[in-house]
Phi, psi and omega in degrees: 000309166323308198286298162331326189258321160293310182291322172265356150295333177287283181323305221275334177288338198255316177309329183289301177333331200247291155320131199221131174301125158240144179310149165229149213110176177195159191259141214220120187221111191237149180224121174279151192281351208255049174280281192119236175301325192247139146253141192260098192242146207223103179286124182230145166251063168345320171330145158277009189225189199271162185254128176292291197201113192223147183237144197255147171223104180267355174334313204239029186260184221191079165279154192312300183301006184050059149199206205230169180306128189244146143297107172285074156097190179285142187299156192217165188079009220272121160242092209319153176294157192283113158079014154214194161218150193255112176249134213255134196228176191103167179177156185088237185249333176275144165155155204183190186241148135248151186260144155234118164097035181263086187271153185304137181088005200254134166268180178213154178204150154214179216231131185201174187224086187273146174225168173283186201252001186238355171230130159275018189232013174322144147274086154248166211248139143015298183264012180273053166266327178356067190107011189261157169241172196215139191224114172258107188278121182257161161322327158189116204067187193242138155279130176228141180197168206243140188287139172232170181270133189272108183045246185272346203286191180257021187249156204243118172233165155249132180244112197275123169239158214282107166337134173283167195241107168293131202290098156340144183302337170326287184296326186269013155289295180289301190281339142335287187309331201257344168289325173302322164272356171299343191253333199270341172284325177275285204317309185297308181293318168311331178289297208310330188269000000 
């Protein structure tokens, strides 16, 4: 029964050890397909905390000429979360803004003329969003999510969910020391019966 008990004392050490608090809520990045020439993208902060910072990686999306989405020069129409401002940093398939005051419930949208990385005169749609990821830094911790197409339509969204946290070597220190003394404790007792 002792022995029963060094064990789920181990477990119950390897669960805490391990477990990491994640933000709750979720971040919302949508793009309607019927824009046309502009695309209009609309940031909603579904979150309890405030967005820092968010970055678009078009890196691995995937347009009808086969490369991928660039940014043309800078977003225009930008309309800052109520009562902060967004500054737009970046070039290429990478880019993105940082915030001040991007609060729960609050949107943010801006307006860009994406081309392909091989063409500058690319029409691109909605669905070349495909496969792009959206990375959020919040007060706590970071969201990430890959744009998918919303059912039949031509409109595309990502819905950013919270990052698991990689357990510092500490913690994987700490669930060690107590299954080693959880097991030097069941040894002990089994010699002593």
């Amino acid at each position: 029964m002792k022995q029963l008990r060094s064990v789920a004392a181990a477990a119950a050490l390897l669960a805490c050890g391990l477990a990491q608090a994640a933000p709750a809520g979720s971040i919302f990045v949508t793009e309607p397909g019927a824009d046309g020439f502009n695309i209009n993208t609309l940031v909603f902060n579904g979150s309890s905390y405030d967005i820092q910072k968010l970055t678009f990686d078009f890196s691995s999306s995937v347009t009808e000429d086969g490369s991928n989405l660039i940014i043309d020069g800078s977003p225009w129409s930008v309309v800052s979360p109520a009562g902060g401002s967004a500054l737009f940093f970046g070039s290429g398939a990478v880019f993105g803004f940082d915030f001040t005051n991007f609060n729960t419930f609050d949107t943010f949208s801006f307006a860009w003329d994406p081309d392909s990385a091989i063409s500058g005169s690319y029409g691109a749609s909605s669905l070349d969003f495909l496969g792009a990821t959206v990375t959020a830094v919040t007060t706590n911790g970071v969201y990430s999510g890959v744009f998918e197409r919303v059912g039949l339509t031509l409109d595309v969204s990502a819905a950013l969910a919270p990052v698991a946290a990689v357990p510092e070597p500490a913690t994987y220190a700490l669930t060690l020391g107590g299954l080693m003394v959880a097991g030097w404790a069941a040894r002990r007792k089994s010699k002593q019966a």
